[in-house]
N, C-alpha and C positions, 0 to 999 in steps of 0.2 A: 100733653107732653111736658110740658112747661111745669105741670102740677107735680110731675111723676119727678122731672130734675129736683126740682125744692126740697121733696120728700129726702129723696137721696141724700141729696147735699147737708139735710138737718141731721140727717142718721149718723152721715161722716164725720160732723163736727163734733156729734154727740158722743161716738166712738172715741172721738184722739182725745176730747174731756176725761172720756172712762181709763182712758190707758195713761194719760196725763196723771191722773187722780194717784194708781197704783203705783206707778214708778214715786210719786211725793211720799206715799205712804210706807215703800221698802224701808227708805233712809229713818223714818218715824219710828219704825215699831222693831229696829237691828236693837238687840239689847246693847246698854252701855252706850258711853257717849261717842256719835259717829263721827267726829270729829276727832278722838284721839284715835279711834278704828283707822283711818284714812292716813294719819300721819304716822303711828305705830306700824314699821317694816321693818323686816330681818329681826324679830326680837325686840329693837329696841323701845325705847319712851321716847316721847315728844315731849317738848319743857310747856311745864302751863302758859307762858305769853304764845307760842305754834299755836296749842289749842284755840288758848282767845284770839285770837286774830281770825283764823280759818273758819271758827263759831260764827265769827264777826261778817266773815266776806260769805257766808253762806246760808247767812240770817237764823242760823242754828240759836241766836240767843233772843229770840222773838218768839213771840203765840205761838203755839200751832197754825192759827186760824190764818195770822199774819202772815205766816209763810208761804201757807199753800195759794193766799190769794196774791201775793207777789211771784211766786212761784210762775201763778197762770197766766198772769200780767206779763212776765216777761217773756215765760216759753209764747204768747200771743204776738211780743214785738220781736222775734229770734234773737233774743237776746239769751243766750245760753252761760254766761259768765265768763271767766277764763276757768285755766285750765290749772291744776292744785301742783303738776310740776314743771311747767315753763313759763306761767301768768300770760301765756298767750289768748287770744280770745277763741274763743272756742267757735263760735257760731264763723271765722272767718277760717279755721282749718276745717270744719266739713263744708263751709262753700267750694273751697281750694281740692280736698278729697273725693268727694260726692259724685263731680263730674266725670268723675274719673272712672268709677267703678259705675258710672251709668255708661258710660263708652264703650267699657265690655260687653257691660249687659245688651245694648242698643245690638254691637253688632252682630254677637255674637244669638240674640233673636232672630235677626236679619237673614242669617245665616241658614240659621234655623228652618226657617219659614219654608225658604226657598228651597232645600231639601225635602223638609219634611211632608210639605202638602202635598206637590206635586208626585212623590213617591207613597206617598197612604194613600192617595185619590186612585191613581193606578191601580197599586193594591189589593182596595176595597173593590174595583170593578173587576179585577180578573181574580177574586179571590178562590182561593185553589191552585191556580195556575204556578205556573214556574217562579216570575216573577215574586207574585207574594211572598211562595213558600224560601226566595232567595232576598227580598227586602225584608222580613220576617228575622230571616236565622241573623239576615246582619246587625237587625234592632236592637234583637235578644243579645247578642254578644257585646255591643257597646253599652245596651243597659247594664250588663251584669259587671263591668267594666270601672272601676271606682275614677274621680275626676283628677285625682292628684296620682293616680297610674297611667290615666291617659293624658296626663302635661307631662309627666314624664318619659314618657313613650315618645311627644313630639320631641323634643328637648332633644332627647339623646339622637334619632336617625331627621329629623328636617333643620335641627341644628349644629349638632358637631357632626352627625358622619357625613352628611350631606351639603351641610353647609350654606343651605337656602334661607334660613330664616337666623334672627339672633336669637337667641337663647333667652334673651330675659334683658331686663331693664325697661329704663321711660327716659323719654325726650318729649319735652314740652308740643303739641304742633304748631305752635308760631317759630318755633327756635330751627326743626326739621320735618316740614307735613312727610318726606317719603320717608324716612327712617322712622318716625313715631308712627307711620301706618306697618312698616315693617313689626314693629315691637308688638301692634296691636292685632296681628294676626292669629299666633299662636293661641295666645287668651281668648282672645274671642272663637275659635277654633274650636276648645275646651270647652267653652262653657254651652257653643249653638251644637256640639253633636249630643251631648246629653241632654240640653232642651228639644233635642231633633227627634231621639228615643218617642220621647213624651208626647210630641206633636204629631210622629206618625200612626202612633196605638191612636190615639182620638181621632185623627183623621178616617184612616182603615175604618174605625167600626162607626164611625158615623156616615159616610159615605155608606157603607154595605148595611144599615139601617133603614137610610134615604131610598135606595136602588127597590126594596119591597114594596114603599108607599103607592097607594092610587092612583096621585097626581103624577106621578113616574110613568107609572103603567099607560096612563091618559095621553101623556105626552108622544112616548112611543108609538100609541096606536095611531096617533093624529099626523102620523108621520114625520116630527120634527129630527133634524140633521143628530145626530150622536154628540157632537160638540154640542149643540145648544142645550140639550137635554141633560148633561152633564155638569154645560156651565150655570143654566139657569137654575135648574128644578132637583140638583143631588149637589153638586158643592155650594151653593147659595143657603142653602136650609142645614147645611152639613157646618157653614161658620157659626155657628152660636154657639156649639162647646167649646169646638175649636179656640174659639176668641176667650169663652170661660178659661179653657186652662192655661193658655197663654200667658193670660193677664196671672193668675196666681201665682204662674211659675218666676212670674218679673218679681212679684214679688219678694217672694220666695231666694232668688238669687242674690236679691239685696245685702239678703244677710248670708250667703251661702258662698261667696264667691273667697272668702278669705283662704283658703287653700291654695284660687289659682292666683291669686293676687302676690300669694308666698312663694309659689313656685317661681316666678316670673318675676319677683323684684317689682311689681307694680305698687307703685306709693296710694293706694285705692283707699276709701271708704273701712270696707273690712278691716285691713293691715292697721290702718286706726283705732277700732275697735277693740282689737287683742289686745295691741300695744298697752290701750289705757285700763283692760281689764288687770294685765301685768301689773301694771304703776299705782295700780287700785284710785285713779285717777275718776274718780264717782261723778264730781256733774259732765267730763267729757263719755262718761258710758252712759248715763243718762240723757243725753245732748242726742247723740246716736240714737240710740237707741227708740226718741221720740220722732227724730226724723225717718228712719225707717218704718216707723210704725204709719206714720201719716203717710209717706209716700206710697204705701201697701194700701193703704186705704182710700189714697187718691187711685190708685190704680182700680181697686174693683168700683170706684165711683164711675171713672171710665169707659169698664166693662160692662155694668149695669143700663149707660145710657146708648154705647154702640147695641147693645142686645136687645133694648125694645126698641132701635128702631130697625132691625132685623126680623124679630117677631114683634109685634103690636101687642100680643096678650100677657108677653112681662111687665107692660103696665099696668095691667088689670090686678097685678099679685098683689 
């Protein structure tokens, strides 16, 4: 087990190297100097001292070689620099961000889960029946449903017509935990019914995958209770996709959530991202952009070692 974590973990490091490597290399090979690229907006010119300075705080006037190996030296200490239009430090606005748009994520999985399994596990055993054929048409209708229609849809009737929830904004939770869980419902709302879609299709068809198996059939004949058969021997063997696509979809929303983060006024991760894609603000899109990449890949690090020890023969791959 222990041989199989190592493997993994050399893989992941070797991965965020690889995507590390790229992202150095965009800024490298942009024709013309990126440097006046960055400060050149609306048309105008930068005056050559802008240029030399920016050159300067960005090691633009060093090797190549020089840079990417400071580059990796710092992306290694989170040292991400400041930021090209507020000289704020970067690596301390995605600390401050980050948690933010993982609060969503978190509960809006949560959410998820508890929807989703319990309703595809059902599903999957009475498949045919009423039920499915009525958790089915509702899956399909929320899938086909875009996310920034369905914040809008809460928005207008669970907050102006009805009045139950706010509409948008953020309050710290040290400043107000009930009103910042108020705020945090909608979003999270949003983002676990479309995770929900996704979690009950792989539920359903692994569950009604499982229900054909031997060791099903075995259990059954040995007379064990319906609960047990269902909890041991179809949703136990039924979690390894399940937990697969989860984890991708965490992913996955890392970088996807900027939609509900705009609908909602949520100061998040994403809403960061735009912002510094607008301002053409390059090492805070690069900054991002790395920590996303590694949090995705800490994620399926995660996934890979809940999963062999669910099945044992993932380690054998």
């Amino acid at each position: 087990m222990l041989a199989f974590i190592f493997r993994r973990m050399a893989a992941a490091v070797a991965m965020i190297l690889v995507i590390a490597t790229i992202i150095f290399s965009l800024l490298i090979i942009v024709p013309g100097d990126p440097a006046e690229l960055l400060l050149s907006t609306g048309g105008g010119s930068a005056t050559p001292e802008a240029i030399a300075n920016l050159r300067a705080t960005m090691d633009l006037d060093q090797p190549v070689m020089t840079q990417y190996v400071h580059f990796i030296a710092d992306t290694a200490q989170f040292n991400f620099g400041t930021s090209i239009v507020d000289k704020s430090s970067i690596a301390a606005v995605i600390a401050l961000r980050l948690p933010r748009t993982i609060e969503i994520i978190v509960a809006g999985t949560v959410l998820a889960l508890l929807i989703a399994i319990p309703a595809g596990t059902a599903a999957g055993l009475r498949a045919g029946g009423k039920f499915d054929i009525a958790a089915s048409a509702i899956n399909a209708l929320l899938t086909s449903v875009p996310g920034f229609v369905l914040g809008t849809l809460f928005i207008y009737f669970l907050a102006q017509l009805l009045g139950w929830l706010p509409a948008g904004g953020y309050v710290p939770l040290a400043s107000n935990p009930l009103q910042h869980l108020q705020m945090l419902i909608l979003p999270a709302l949003t983002v676990g019914l479309h995770l929900a879609t996704i979690v009950f299709r792989m539920t359903r068809t692994s569950v009604l995958e499982m229900r054909g198996h031997d060791w099903v059939r075995t259990a059954v004949a040995k007379g064990l209770r319906r609960k047990q058969v269902v909890r041991r021997h179809i949703l136990y063997n039924a979690l390894g996709p399940i937990i697969t696509v989860v984890g991708l979809q965490l992913g996955i929303l890392l970088g996807s959530t900027v939609l509900v983060e705009f609908i909602y006024n949520w100061p998040g991760l994403s809403g960061l991202l735009v912002s510094a894609v607008e301002q053409r603000d390059y090492p805070t899109v690069r900054a991002i952009i790395l920590t996303v990449a590694a949090i995705f890949i800490g994620i399926n690090l995660v996934i890979d070692i809940l999963t062999s020890l669910l099945d044992p023969r993932v380690r054998l791959q």
